[in-house]
VMD Tcl script that draws the C-alpha trace (Angstrom):
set ca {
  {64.21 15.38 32.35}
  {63.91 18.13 35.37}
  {62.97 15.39 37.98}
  {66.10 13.41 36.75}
  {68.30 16.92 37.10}
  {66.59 17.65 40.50}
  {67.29 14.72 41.95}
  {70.41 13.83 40.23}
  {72.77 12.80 43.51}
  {70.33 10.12 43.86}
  {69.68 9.08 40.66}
  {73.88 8.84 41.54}
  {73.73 7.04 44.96}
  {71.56 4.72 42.90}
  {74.21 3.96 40.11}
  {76.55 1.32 41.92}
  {73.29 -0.80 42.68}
  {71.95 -0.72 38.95}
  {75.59 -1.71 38.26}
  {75.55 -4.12 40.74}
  {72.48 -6.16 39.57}
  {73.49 -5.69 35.75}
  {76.63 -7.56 36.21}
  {75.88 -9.84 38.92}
  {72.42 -10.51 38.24}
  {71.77 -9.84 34.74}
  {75.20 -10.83 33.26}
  {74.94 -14.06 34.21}
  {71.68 -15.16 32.12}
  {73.57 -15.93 29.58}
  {75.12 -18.39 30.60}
  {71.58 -20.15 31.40}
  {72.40 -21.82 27.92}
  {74.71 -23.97 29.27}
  {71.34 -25.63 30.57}
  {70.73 -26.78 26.70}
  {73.96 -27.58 25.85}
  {76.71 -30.48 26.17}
  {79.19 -27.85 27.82}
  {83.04 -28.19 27.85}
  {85.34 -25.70 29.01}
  {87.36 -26.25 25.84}
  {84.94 -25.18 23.56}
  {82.86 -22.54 25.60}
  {79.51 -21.73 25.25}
  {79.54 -21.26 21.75}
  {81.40 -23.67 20.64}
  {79.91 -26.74 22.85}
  {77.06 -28.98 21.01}
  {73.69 -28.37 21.24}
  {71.36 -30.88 22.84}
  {67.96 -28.96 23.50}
  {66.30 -30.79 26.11}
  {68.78 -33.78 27.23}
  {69.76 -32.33 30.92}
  {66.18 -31.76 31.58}
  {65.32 -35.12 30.76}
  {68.45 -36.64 32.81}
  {67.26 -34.69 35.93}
  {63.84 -35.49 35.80}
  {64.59 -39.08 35.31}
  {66.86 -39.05 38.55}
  {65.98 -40.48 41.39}
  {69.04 -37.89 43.47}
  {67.10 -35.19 41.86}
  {64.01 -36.06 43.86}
  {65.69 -36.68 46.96}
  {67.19 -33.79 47.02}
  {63.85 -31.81 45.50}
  {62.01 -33.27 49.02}
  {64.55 -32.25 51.13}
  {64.96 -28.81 50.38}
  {61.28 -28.52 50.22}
  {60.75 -30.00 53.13}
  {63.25 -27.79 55.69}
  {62.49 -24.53 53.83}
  {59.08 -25.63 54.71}
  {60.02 -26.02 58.83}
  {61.47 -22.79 58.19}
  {58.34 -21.41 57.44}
  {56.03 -23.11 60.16}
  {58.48 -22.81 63.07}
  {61.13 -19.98 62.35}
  {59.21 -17.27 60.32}
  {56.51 -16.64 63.34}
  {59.49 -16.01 65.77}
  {60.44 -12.65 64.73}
  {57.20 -11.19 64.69}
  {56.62 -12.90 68.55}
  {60.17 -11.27 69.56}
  {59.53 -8.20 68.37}
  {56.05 -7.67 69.73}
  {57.91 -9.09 73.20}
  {60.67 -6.41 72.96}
  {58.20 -3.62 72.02}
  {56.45 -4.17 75.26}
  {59.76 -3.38 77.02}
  {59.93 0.18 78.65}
  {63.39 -0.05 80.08}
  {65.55 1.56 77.42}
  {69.25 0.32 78.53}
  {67.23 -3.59 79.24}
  {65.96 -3.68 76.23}
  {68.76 -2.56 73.92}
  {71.44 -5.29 75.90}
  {68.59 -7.75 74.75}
  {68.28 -6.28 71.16}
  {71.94 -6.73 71.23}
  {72.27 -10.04 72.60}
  {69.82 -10.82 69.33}
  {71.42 -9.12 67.02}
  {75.08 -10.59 67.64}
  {74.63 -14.32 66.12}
  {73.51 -12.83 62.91}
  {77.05 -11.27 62.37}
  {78.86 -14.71 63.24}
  {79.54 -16.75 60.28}
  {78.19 -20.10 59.60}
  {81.44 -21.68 59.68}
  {81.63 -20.69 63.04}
  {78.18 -20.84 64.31}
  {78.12 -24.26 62.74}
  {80.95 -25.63 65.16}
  {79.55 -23.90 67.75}
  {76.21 -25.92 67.30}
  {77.68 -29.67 66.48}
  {79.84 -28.76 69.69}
  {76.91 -28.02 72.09}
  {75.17 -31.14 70.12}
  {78.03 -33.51 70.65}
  {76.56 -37.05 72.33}
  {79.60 -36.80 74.89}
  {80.90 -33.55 76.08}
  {78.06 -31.22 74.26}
  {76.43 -28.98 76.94}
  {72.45 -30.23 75.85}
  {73.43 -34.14 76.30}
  {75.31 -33.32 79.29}
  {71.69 -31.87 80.92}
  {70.06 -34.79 79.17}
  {72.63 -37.30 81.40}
  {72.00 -35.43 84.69}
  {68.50 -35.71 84.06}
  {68.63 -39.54 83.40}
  {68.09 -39.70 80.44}
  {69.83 -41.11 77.16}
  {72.51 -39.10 74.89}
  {70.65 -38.41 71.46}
  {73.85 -37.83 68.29}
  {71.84 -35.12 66.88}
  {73.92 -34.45 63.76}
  {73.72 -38.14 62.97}
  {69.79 -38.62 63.11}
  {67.61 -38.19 60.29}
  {65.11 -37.45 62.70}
  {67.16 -35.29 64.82}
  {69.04 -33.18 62.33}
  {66.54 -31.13 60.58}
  {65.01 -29.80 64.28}
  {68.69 -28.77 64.68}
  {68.91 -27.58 61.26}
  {65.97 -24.95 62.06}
  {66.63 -24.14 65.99}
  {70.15 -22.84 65.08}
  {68.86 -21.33 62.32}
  {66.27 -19.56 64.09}
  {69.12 -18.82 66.95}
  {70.93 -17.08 63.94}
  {68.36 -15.18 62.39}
  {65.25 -14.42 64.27}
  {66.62 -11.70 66.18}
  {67.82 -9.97 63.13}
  {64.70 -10.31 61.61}
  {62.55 -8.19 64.05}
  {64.33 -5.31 63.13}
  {61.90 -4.74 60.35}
  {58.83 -5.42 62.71}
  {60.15 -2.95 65.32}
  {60.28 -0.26 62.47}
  {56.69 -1.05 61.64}
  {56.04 -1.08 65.36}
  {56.69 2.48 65.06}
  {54.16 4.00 62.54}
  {51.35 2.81 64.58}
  {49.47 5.69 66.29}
  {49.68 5.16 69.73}
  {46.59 6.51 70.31}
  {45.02 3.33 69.08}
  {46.46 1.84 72.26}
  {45.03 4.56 74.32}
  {41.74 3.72 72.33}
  {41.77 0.08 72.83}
  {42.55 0.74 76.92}
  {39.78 2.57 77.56}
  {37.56 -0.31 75.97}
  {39.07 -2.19 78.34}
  {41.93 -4.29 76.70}
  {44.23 -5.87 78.53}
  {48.11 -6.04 76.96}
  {46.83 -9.48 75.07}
  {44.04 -7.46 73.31}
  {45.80 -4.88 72.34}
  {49.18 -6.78 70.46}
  {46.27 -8.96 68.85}
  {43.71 -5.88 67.75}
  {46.54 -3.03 67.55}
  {49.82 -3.97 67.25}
  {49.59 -7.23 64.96}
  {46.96 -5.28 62.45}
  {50.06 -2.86 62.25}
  {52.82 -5.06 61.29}
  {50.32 -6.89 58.50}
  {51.32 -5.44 55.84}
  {55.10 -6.00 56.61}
  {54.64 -9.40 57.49}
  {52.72 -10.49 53.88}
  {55.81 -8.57 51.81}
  {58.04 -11.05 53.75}
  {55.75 -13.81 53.44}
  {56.64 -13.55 49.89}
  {60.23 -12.91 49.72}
  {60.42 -16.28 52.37}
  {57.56 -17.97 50.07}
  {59.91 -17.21 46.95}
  {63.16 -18.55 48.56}
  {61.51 -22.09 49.86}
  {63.83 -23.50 46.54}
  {66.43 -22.38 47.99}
  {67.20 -22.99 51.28}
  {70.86 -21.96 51.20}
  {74.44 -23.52 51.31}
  {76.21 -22.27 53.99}
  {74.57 -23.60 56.93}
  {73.44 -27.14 55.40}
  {77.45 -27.68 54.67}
  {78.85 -26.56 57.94}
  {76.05 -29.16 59.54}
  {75.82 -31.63 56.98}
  {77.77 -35.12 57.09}
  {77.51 -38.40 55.10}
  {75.52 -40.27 58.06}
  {72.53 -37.45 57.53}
  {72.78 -37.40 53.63}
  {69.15 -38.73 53.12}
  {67.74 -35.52 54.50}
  {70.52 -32.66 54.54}
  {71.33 -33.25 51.41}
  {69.57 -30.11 49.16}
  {69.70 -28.29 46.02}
  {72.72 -26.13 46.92}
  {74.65 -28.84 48.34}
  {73.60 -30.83 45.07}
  {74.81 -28.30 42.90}
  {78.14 -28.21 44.71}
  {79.26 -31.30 44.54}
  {77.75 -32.35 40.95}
  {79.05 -28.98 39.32}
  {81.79 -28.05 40.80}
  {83.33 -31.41 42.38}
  {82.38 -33.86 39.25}
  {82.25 -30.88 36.34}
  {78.61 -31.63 35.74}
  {77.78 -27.72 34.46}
  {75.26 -28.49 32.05}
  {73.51 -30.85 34.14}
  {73.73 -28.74 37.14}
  {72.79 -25.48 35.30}
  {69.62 -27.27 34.20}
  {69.14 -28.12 37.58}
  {69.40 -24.27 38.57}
  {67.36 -22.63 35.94}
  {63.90 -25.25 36.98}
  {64.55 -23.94 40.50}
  {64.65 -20.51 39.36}
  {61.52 -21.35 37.57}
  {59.55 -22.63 40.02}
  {60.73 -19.72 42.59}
  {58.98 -17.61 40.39}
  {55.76 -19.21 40.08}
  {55.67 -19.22 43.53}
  {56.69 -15.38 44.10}
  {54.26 -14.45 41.46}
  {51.34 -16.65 43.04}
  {51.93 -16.18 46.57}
  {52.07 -12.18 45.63}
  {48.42 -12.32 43.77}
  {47.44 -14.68 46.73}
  {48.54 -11.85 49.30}
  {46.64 -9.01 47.22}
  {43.51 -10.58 47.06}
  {43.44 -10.91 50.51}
  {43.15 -6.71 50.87}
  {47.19 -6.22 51.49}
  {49.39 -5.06 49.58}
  {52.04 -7.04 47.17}
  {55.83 -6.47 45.73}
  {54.25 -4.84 43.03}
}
mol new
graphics top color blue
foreach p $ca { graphics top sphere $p radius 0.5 }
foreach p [lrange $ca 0 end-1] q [lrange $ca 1 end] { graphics top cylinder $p $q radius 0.2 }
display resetview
């Protein structure tokens, strides 16, 4: 009881986020039943018939569910091999900077497509992508060579699904690196100079060993999100000529359970992706502590 009274304004700066997640997060659980019953708005949740295992079966049975399933898979999966590396290369970049004003207009210049929506960024993108007045087929033509319609190729869509999102985020995502960047002693770096290392050496045997630890922790949180790749970009680039691979679980879940009513179905849909998410947090953490570093918990 006398740490709680000690440290009692914190325990109170604390409240509003316990809150938070009870309400938000918690709250809504119980409406996970939904998933195991025929649901109408009529009758509520109580009052709707039970039907155990039905919506599971439906899904399952579905040959959108797969689709979709693949899909999201599949670009949280670019996201993983192309855009989570870029962060850690940008911030090792800008941590070799030594001009202060330089490298604070760059951290800036980083930092600013984070705050734009996706609404916005998302026009921005199909604009520069457009096949006849977009800014990258215009350098295609005075090259010679042949306008691509990236937002209507199945092949073309999904690199321009993770470039902008990489334009958007990575940036914003070295902040955490830079931090790390920080606690190293710097006189490992004197250390590893008078051995002789060059700057190469010395981000791969100093400065990466240092940002390890940070880098596995958001391993995880990225390995425990690949169900969920998000709706906000993927329907401000999506359109019906690209629906055989933009079309993911979020979008799915949109237009099934909210457009057509579908909440049972859709809810069903939700709680096996919530599964599986944690399955993979909980595997990917035991994966990361066995390997000497250290986990979410």
């Amino acid at each position: 009881m006398k740490p709680i009274l000690r440290d009692k304004y914190l325990y109170l700066m604390l409240a509003p986020v316990v809150v938070y997640f009870l309400l938000f997060k918690y709250a809504p659980l119980f409406g996970e039943l939904i998933a195991f019953k025929n649901y109408r708005l009529a009758d509520g949740i109580w009052g709707s018939a039970w039907v155990g295992l039905e919506h599971f079966r439906k899904l399952f049975s579905s040959t959108d569910f797969y689709i979709v399933l693949r899909n999201t898979l599949l670009l949280n999966l670019y996201n993983l091999v192309f855009a989570f590396p870029v962060p850690v290369v940008l911030a090792i970049l800008l941590n070799e900077v030594r001009l202060s004003g330089y490298k604070r207009m760059l951290q800036n210049l980083l930092y600013i497509p984070h705050f734009i929506s996706w609404v916005v960024l998302g026009t921005i993108v199909i604009a520069m992508l457009s096949p006849s007045t977009g800014i990258v087929n215009t350098m295609l033509k005075f090259f010679g060579l042949e306008s691509i319609y990236f937002m209507a190729s199945n092949v073309w869509w999904p690199v321009s699904f993770v470039v902008s999102g990489i334009w958007k985020e990575a940036g914003f995502g070295t902040i955490l690196y830079m931090a790390a960047m920080t606690a190293i002693d710097p006189m490992l770096y004197e250390a590893a100079k008078i051995d002789g290392a060059g700057k190469l050496r010395q981000m791969w045997h100093v400065t990466l060993p240092g940002i390890r630890s940070t880098a596995a922790i958001l391993m995880i949180l990225q390995v425990g999100r690949i169900m969920d790749i998000g709706f906000e970009q993927v329907y401000a680039m999506k359109n019906p000529a690209v629906t055989k691979v933009a079309e993911v679980i979020s979008t799915y879940v949109y237009t099934r359970g909210i457009e057509n009513l579908q909440y049972s179905y859709t809810t069903a849909l939700g709680l096996f992706q919530s599964c599986v998410a944690l399955i993979l947090v909980v595997s990917v953490n035991w994966l990361i502590k066995s390997m000497g570093e250290r986990g979410l918990w």
